[in-house]
N, C-alpha and C positions, 0 to 999 in steps of 0.2 A: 505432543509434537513440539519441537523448541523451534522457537523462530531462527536460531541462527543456522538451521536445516535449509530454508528454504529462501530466507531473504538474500539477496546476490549483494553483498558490500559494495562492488564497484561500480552498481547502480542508483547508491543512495543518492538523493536529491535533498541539500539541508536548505538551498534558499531559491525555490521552487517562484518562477516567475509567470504566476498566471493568475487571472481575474475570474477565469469561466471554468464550469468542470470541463469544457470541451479541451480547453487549453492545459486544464492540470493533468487530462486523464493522457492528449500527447506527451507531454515532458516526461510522463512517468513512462511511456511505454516506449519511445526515443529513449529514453536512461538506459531499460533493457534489454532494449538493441544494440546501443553504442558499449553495454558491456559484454555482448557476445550471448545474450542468453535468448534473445528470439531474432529471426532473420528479417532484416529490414524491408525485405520486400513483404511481408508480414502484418508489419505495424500497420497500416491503414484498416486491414481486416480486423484485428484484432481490437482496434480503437474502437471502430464501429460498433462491434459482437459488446464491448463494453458498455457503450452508448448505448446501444440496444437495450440492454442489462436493466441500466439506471430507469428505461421508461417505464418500467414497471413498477419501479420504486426506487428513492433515494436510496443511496447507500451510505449518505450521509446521517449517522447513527445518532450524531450531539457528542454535547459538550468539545466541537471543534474536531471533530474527529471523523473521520470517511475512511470506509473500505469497500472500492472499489472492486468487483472481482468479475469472470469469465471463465468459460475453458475454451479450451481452443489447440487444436491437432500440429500449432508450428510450436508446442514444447511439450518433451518428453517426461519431464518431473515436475512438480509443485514449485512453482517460481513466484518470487513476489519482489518489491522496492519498497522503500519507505521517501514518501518524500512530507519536506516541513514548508511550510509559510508562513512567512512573519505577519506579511498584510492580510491572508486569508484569501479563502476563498470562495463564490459564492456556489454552495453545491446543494441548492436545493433541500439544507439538510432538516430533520425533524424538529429540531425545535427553534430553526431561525436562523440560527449563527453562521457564522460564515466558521470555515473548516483551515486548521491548521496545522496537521496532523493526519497523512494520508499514506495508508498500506495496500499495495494495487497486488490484487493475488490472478495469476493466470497456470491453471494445469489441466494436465491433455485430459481429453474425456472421458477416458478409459479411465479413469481414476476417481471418480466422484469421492469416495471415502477419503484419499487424501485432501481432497478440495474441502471437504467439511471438516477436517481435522486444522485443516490450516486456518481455515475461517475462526474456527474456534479458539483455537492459540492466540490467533491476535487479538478477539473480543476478551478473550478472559484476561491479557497484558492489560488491553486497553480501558479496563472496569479499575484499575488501580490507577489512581490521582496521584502518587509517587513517581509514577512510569511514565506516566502521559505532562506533570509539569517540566520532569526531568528533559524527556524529548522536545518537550517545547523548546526550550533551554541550549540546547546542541547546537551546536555550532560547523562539527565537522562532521564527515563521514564517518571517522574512528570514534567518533564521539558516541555517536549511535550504535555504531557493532557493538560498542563496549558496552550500553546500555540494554541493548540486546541480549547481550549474554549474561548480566548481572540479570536481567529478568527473567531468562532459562533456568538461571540457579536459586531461584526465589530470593534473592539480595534485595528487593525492592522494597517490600513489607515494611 
């Protein structure tokens, strides 16, 4: 599954203003509202079901990196955001670090296979240190699709 399937471009977040996962997991899911991809009367449920998510375990994986994810019945397809921080963020994650680099994935329930296909596209980008300095790096939203789709086409290696 290519990320540029499912990630919504006019929801990227490159200079992500938040301290707490509570605060980064809103901005990302306010991103994908204010792009049209979930209804904002929505987002409070959704945030939550997220939150909820994390009690069970970080989704902060390391090396600066979080994938956030849920499903949830206000979206019909595999949707997801990428958002970046330069300061970080402190998301509980495994090996300490504060997280710079966050892909929020949310898809309807009925879909589990895609929700594990998407999960898996992003962990397998995100195991490449070309991919992950690069987006560090990004500056803009085109920046990112662009680097998204060079890592669809295996240009990353």
């Amino acid at each position: 599954m290519r990320l540029t399937e499912f990630v919504v471009p006019d929801s990227i977040v490159t200079d992500l203003d938040a301290s707490t996962k509570a605060e980064a997991i809103r901005g990302m899911v306010e991103s994908l509202s204010s792009a049209g991809r979930i209804p904002a009367e929505d987002s409070d449920v959704i945030i939550s079901a997220i939150l909820k998510r994390e009690e069970l375990g970080s989704t902060g994986i390391g090396n600066g990196v979080a994938v956030p994810h849920t499903k949830h019945a206000a979206v019909d397809q595999l949707t997801a955001t990428v958002a970046l921080s330069t300061r970080g963020v402190d998301f509980a994650s495994l090996d300490g670090e504060a997280v710079h680099i966050l892909f929020l994935l949310i898809s309807p329930p009925d879909l589990p296979g895609d929700h594990l296909r998407g999960l898996e596209s992003i962990s397998r980008h995100l195991r490449n240190p070309n991919f992950c300095n690069f987006l560090r790096q990004a500056q803009t939203s085109t920046e990112v699709v662009e680097l998204l789709e060079e890592a669809d086409n295996n240009q990353l290696d």
